[in-house]
N, CA, C and O atoms as a printed pandas DataFrame, in Angstrom:
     atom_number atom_name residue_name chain_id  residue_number  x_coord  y_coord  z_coord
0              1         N          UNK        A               1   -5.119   21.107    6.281
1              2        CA          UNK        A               1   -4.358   20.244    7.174
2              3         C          UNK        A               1   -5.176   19.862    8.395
3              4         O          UNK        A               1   -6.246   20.388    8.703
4              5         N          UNK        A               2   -4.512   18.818    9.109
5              6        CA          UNK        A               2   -5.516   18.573   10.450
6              7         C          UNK        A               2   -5.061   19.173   11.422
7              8         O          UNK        A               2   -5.846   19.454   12.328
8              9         N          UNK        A               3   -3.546   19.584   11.541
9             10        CA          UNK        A               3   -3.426   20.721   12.924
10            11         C          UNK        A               3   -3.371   21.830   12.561
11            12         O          UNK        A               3   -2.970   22.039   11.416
12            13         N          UNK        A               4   -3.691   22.748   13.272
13            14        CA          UNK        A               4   -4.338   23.944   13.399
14            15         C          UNK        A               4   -2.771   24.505   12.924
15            16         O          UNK        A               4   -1.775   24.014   13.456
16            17         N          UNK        A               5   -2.648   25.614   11.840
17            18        CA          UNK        A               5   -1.307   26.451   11.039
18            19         C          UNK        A               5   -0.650   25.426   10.352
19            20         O          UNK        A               5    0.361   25.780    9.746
20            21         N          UNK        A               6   -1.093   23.764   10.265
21            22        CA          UNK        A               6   -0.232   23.256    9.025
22            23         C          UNK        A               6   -1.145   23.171    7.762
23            24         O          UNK        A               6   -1.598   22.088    7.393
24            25         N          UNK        A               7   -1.432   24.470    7.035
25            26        CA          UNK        A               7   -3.089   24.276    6.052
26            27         C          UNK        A               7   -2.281   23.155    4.710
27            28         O          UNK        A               7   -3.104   22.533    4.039
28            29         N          UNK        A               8   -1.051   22.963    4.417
29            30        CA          UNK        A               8   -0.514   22.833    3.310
30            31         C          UNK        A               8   -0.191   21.031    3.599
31            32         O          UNK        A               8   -0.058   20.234    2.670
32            33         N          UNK        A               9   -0.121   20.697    4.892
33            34        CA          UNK        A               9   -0.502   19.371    4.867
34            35         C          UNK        A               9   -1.408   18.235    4.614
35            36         O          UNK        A               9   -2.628   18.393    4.576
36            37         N          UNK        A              10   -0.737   16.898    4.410
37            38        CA          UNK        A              10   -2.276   16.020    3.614
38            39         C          UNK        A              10   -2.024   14.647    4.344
39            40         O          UNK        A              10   -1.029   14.200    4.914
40            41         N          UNK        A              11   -3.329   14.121    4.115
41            42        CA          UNK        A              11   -3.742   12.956    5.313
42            43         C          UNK        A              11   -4.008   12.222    3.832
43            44         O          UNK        A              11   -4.520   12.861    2.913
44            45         N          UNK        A              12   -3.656   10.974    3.703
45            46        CA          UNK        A              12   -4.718    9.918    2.383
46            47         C          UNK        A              12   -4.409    8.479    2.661
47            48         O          UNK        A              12   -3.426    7.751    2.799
48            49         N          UNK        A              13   -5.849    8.411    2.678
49            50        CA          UNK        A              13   -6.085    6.497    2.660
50            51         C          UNK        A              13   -6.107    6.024    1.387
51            52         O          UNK        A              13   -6.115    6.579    0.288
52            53         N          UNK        A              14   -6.115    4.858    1.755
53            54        CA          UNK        A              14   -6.211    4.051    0.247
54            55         C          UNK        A              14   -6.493    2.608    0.727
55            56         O          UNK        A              14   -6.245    2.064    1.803
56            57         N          UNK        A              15   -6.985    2.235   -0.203
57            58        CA          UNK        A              15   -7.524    0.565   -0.405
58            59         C          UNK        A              15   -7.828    0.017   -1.266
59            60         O          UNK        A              15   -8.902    0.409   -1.723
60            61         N          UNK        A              16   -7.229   -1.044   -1.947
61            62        CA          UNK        A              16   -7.115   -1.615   -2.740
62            63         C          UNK        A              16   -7.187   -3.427   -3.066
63            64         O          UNK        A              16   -6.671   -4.363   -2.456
64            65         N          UNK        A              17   -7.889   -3.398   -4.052
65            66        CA          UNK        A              17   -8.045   -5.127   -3.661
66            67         C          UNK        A              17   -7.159   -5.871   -5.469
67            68         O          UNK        A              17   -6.574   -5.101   -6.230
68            69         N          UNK        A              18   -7.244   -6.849   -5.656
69            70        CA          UNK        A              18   -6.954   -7.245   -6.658
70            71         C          UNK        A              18   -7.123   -8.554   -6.500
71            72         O          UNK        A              18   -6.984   -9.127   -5.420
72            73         N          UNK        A              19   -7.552   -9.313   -7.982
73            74        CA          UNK        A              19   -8.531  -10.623   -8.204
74            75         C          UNK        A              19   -7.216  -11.302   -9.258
75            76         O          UNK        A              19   -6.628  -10.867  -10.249
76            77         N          UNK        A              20   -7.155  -12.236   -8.671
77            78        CA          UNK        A              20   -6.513  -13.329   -9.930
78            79         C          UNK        A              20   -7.297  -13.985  -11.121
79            80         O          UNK        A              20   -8.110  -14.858  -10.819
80            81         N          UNK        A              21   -7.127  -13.634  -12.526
81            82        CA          UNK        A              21   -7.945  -14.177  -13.515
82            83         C          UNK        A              21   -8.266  -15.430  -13.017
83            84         O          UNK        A              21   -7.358  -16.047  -12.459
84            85         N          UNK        A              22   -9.716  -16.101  -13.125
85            86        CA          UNK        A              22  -10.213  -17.177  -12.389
86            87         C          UNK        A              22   -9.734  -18.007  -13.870
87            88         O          UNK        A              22   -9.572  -19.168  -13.495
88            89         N          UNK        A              23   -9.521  -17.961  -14.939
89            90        CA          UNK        A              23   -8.824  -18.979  -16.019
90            91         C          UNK        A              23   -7.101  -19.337  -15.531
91            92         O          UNK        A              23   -6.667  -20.461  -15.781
92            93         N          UNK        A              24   -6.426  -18.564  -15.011
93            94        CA          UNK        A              24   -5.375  -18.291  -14.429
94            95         C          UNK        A              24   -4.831  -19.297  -13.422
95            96         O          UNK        A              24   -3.841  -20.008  -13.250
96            97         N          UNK        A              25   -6.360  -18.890  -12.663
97            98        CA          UNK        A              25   -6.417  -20.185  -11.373
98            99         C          UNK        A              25   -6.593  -21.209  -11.632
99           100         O          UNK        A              25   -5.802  -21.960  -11.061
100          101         N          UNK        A              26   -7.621  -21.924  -12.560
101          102        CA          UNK        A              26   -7.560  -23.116  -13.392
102          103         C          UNK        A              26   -6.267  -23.725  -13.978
103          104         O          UNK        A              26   -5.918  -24.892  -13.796
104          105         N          UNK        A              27   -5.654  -22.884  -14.637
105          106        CA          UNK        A              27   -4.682  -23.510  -15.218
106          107         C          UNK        A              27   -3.489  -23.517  -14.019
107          108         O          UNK        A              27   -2.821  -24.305  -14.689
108          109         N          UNK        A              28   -3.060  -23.412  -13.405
109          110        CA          UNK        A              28   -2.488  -23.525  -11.974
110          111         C          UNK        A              28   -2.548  -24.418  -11.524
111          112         O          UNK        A              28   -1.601  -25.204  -11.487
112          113         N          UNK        A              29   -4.406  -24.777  -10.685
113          114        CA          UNK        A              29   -4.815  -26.097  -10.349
114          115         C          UNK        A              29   -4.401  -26.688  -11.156
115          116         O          UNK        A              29   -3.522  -27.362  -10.619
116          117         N          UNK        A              30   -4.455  -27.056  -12.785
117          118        CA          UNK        A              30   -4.210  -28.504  -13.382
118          119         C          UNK        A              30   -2.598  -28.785  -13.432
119          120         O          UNK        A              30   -2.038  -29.798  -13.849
120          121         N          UNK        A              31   -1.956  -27.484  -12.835
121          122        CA          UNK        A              31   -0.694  -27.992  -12.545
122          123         C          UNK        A              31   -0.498  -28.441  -11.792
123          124         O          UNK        A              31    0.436  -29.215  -12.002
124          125         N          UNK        A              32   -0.935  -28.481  -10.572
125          126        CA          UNK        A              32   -0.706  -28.355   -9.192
126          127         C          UNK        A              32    0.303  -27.524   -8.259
127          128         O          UNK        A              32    1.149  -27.889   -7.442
128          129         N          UNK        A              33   -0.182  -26.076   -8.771
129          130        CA          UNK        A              33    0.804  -25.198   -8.191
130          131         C          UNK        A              33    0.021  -24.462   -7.056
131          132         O          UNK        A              33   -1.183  -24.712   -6.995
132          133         N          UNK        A              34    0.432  -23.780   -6.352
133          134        CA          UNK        A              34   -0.729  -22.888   -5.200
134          135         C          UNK        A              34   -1.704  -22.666   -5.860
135          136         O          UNK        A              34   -1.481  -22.854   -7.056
136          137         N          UNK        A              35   -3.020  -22.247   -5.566
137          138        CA          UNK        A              35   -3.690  -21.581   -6.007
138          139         C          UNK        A              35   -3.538  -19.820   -5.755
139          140         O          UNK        A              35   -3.589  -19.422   -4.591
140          141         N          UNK        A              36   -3.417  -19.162   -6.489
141          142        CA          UNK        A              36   -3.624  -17.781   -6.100
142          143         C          UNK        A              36   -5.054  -17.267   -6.335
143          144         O          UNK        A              36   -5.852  -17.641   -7.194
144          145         N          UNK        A              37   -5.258  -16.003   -5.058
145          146        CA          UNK        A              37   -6.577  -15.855   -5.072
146          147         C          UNK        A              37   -6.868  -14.533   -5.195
147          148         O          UNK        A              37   -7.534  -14.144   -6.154
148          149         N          UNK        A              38   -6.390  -13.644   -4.205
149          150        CA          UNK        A              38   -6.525  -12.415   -4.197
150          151         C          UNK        A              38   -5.621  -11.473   -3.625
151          152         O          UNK        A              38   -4.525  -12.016   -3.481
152          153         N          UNK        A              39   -5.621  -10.256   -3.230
153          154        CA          UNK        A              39   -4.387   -9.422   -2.456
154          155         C          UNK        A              39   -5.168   -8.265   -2.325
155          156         O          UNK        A              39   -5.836   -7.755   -3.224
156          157         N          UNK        A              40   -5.036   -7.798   -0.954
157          158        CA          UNK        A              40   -5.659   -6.547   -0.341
158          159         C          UNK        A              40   -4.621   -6.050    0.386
159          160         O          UNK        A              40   -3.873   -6.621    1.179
160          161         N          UNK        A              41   -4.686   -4.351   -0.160
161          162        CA          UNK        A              41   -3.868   -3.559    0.844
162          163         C          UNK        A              41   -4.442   -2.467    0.816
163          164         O          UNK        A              41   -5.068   -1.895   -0.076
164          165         N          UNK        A              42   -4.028   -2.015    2.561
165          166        CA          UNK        A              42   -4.806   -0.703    3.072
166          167         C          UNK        A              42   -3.268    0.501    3.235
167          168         O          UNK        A              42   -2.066    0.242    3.308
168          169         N          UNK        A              43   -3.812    1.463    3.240
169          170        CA          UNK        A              43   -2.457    2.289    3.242
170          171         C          UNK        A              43   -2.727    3.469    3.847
171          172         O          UNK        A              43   -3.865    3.886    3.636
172          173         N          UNK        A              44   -1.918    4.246    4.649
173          174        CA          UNK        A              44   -2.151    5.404    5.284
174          175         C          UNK        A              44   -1.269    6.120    5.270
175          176         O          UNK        A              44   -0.239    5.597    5.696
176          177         N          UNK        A              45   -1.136    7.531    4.843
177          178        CA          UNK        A              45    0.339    8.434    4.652
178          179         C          UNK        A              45   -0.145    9.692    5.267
179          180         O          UNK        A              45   -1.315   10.067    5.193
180          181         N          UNK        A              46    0.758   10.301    5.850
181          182        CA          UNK        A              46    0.460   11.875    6.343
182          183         C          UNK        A              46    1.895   12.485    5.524
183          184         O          UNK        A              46    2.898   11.816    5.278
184          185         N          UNK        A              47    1.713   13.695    5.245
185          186        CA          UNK        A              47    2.245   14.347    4.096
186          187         C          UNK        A              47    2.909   15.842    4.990
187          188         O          UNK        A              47    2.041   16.569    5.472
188          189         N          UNK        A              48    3.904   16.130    5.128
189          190        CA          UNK        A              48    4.145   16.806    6.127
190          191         C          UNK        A              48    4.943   17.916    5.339
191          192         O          UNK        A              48    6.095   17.616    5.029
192          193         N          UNK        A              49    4.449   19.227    4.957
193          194        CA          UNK        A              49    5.170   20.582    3.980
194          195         C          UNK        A              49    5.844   21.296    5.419
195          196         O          UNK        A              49    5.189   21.840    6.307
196          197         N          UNK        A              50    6.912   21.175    5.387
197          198        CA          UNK        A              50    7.725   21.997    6.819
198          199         C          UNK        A              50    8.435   23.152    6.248
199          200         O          UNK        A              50    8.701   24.079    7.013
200          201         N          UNK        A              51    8.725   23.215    5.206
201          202        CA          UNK        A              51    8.760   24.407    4.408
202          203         C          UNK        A              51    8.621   24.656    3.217
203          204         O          UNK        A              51    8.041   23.722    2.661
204          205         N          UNK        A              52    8.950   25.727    2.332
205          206        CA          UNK        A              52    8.573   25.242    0.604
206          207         C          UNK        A              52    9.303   24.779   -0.449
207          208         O          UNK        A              52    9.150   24.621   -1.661
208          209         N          UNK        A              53   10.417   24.555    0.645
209          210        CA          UNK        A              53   11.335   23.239   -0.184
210          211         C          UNK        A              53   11.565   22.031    0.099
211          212         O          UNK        A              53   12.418   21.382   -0.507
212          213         N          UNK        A              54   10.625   21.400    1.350
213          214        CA          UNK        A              54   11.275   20.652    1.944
214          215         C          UNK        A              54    9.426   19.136    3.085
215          216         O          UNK        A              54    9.038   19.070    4.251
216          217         N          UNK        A              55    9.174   18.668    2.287
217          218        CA          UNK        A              55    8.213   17.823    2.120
218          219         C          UNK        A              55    8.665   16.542    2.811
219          220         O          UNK        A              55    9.732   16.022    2.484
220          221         N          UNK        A              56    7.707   15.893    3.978
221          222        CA          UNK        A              56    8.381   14.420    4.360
222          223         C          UNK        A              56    6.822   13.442    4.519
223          224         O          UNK        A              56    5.854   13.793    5.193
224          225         N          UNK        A              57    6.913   12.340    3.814
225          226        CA          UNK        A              57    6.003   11.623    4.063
226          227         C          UNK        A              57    6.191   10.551    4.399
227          228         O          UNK        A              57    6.786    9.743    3.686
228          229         N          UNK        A              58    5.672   10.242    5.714
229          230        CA          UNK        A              58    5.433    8.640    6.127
230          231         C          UNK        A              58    4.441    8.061    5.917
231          232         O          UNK        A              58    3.423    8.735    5.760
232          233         N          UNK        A              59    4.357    6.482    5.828
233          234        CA          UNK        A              59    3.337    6.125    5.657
234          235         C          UNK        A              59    3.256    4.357    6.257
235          236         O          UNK        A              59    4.347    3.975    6.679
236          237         N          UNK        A              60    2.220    3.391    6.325
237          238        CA          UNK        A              60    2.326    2.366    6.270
238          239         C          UNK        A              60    1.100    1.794    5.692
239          240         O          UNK        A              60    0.015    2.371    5.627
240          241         N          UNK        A              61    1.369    0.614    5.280
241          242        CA          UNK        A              61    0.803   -0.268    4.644
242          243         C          UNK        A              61    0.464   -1.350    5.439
243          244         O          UNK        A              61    1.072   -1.385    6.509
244          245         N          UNK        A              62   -0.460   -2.393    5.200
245          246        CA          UNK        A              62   -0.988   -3.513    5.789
246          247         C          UNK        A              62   -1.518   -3.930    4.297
247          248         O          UNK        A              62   -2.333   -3.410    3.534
248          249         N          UNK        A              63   -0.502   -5.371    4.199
249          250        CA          UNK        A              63   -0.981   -6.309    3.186
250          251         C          UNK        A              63   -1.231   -7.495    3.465
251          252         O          UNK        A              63   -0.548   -8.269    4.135
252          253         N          UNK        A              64   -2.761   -7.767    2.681
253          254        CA          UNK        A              64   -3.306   -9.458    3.265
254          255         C          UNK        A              64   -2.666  -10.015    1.706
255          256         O          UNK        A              64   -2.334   -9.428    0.677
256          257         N          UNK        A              65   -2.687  -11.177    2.054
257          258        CA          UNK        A              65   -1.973  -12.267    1.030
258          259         C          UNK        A              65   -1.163  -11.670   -0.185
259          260         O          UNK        A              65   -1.559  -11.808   -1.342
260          261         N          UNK        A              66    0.066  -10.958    0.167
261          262        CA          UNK        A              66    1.136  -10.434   -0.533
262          263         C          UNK        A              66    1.114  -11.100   -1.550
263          264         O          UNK        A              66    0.839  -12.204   -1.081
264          265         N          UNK        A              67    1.231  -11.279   -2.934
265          266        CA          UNK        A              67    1.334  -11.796   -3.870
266          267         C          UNK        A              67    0.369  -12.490   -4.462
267          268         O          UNK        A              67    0.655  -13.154   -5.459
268          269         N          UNK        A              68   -1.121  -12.462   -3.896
269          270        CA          UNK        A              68   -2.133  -12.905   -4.072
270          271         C          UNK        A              68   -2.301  -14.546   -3.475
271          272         O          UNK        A              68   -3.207  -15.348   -3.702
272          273         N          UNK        A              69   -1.201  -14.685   -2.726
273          274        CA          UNK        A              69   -0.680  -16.277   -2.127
274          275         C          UNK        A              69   -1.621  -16.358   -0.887
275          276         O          UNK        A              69   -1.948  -15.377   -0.220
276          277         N          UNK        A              70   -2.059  -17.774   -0.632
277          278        CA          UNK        A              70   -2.139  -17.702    0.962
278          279         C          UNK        A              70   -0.884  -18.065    1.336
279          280         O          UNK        A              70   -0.870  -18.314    2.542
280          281         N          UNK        A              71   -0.093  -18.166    0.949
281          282        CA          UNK        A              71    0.708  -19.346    1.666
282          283         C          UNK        A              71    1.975  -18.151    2.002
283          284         O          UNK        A              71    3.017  -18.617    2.462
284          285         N          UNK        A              72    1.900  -16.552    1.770
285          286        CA          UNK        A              72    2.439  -15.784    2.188
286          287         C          UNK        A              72    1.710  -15.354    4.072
287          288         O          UNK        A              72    0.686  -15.687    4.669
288          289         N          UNK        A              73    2.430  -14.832    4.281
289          290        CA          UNK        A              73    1.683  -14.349    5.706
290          291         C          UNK        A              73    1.590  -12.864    5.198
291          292         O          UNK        A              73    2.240  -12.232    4.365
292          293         N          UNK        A              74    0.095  -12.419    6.355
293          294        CA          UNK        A              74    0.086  -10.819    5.877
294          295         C          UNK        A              74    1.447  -10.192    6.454
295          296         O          UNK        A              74    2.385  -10.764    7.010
296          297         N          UNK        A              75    1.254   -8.806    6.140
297          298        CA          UNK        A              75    2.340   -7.832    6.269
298          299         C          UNK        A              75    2.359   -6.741    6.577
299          300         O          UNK        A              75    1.329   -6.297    6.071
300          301         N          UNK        A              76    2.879   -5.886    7.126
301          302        CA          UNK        A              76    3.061   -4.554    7.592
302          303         C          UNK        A              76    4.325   -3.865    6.817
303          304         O          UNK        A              76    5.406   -4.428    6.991
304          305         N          UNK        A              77    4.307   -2.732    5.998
305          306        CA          UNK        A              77    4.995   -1.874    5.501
306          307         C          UNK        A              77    5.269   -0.956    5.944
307          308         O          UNK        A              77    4.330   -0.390    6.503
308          309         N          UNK        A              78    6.730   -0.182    5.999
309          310        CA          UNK        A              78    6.655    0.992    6.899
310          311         C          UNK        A              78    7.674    1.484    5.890
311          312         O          UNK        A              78    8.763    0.948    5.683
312          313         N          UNK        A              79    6.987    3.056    5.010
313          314        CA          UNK        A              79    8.561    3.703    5.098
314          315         C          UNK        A              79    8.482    5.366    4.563
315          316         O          UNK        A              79    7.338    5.805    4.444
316          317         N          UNK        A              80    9.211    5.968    4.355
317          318        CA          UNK        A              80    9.079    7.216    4.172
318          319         C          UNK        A              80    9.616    7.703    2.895
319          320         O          UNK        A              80   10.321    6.990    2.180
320          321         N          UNK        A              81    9.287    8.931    2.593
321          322        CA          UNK        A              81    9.642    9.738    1.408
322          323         C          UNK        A              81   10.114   11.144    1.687
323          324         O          UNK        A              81    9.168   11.927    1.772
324          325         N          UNK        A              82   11.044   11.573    1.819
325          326        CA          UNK        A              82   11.730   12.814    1.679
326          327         C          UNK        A              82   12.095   13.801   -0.012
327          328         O          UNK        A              82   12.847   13.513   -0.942
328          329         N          UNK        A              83   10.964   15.265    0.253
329          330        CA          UNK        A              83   11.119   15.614   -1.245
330          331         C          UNK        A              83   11.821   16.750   -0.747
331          332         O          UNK        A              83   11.516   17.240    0.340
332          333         N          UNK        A              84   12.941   17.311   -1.614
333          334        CA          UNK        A              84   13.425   18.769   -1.431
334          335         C          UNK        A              84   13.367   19.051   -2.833
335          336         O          UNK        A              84   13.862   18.359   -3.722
336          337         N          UNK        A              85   12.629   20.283   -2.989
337          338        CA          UNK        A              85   12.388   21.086   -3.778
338          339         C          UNK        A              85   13.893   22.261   -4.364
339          340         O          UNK        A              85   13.763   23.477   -4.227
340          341         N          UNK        A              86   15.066   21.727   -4.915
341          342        CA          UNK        A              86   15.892   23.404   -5.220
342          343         C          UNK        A              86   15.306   24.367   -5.957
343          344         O          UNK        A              86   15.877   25.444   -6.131
């Protein structure tokens, strides 16, 4: 863990990109629909064990061109996960 007596806690990044088949995009253009291009998201979660039944993770996200669109605006994600163990 990163503070000192939480050893069972976890920190994780992530990043991720994704490509639109460039045949995909062609056939699009000859429609004349958007072009789609790509989509990148970064992600950050801290993982919080407060006891051994009982787990909470937050996290957020930052996404560039949601749907691989420009014509989306980027984005900010925010949300959490609560695990209880019976």
């Amino acid at each position: 863990g990163l503070i000192p007596g939480r050893e069972l806690d976890l920190v994780s990044v992530g990043w991720v990109r994704t490509d639109v088949n460039p045949q995909l995009q062609m056939r699009e253009a000859a429609a004349g629909m958007a072009l789609l291009t790509n989509e990148r998201l970064m992600e950050f979660n801290y993982t919080g064990q407060f006891t051994s039944w009982l787990q909470i993770r937050p996290g957020v996200q930052y996404d560039v061109r949601p749907g691989a669109a420009s014509t989306h605006p980027n984005t900010w994600v925010y949300g959490i996960q609560i695990k209880a163990t019976l």
